[in-house]
N, C-alpha and C positions, 0 to 999 in steps of 0.2 A: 504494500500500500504506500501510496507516493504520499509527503506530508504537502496539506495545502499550504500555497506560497503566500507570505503575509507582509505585505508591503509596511515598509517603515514609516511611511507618510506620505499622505492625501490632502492636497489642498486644490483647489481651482483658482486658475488664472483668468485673464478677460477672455482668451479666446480656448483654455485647452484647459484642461483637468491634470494635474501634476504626478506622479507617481514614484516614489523613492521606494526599489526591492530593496536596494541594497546600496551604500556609500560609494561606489560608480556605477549603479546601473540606475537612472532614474527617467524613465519614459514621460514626455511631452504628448498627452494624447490631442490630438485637434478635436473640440468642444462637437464640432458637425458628425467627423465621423466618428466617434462616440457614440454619439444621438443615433446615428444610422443603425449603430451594430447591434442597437438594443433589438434582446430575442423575447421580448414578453409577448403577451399571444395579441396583444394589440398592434403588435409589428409583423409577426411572424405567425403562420399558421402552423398551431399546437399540433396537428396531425403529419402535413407534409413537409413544415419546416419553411415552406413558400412563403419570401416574404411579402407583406401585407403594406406594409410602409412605401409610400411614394416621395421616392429621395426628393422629388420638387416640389413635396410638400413642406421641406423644412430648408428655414432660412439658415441661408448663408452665414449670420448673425446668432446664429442661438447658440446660448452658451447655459453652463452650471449654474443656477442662482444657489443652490442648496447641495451639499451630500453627507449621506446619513451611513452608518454601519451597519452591517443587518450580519446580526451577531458576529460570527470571529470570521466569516468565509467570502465576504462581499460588500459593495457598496450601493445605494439607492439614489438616483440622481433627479433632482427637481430639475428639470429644464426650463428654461423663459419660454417656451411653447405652450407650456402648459403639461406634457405629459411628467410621469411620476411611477409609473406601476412598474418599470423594468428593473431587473435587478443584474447588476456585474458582477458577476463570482471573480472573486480573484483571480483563479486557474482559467479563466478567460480572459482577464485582463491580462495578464502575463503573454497569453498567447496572442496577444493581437498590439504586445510591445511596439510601440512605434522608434524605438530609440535603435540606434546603427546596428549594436549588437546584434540585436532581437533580428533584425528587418536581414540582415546579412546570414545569418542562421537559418534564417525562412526558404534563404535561396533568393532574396531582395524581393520578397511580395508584403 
């Protein structure tokens, strides 16, 4: 059993959501695609995974007004859009790292 990854610190910026795993690894997420990647079932169809979200439905501008911890495994992110109900498990934020390391590992996707 893999232990979940527990970042060191969460804060939002104007445009992005901040990420500290670890004292050099600290991932820059952009505020949009954040927003986009959320899998709650108001995004995302709970049966086939099909997302539900029309990326031109969310402005270029929307950012984090709020984020909360949902218990030891994830965060909950209040958007200026108005949505709320998606949840980012850590072990999915890790994986969708935006910072060189992460993105260079990926194979650069």
């Amino acid at each position: 059993m893999t232990a979940v990854p527990i970042p060191q610190r969460i804060h939002r910026g104007e445009r992005d959501v901040v990420i500290t795993w670890a004292e050099e690894h600290v991932g820059h997420y952009p505020a949009r695609d954040l927003r986009l990647a959320c899998q709650c079932a108001e995004c995302h169809d709970e049966m086939t995974g099909r997302p539900l979200l029309d990326p031109g439905a969310v402005s270029d501008d929307v950012h984090a007004l709020a984020i909360d911890l949902v218990g030891s495994y994830a965060i909950r992110i209040q958007w200026s859009d108005g949505h709320a109900t998606g949840i980012y498990p850590y072990d999915f934020l890790l994986s969708i790292c935006p910072c060189e390391r992460c993105v260079a590992g990926r194979g650069g996707r």
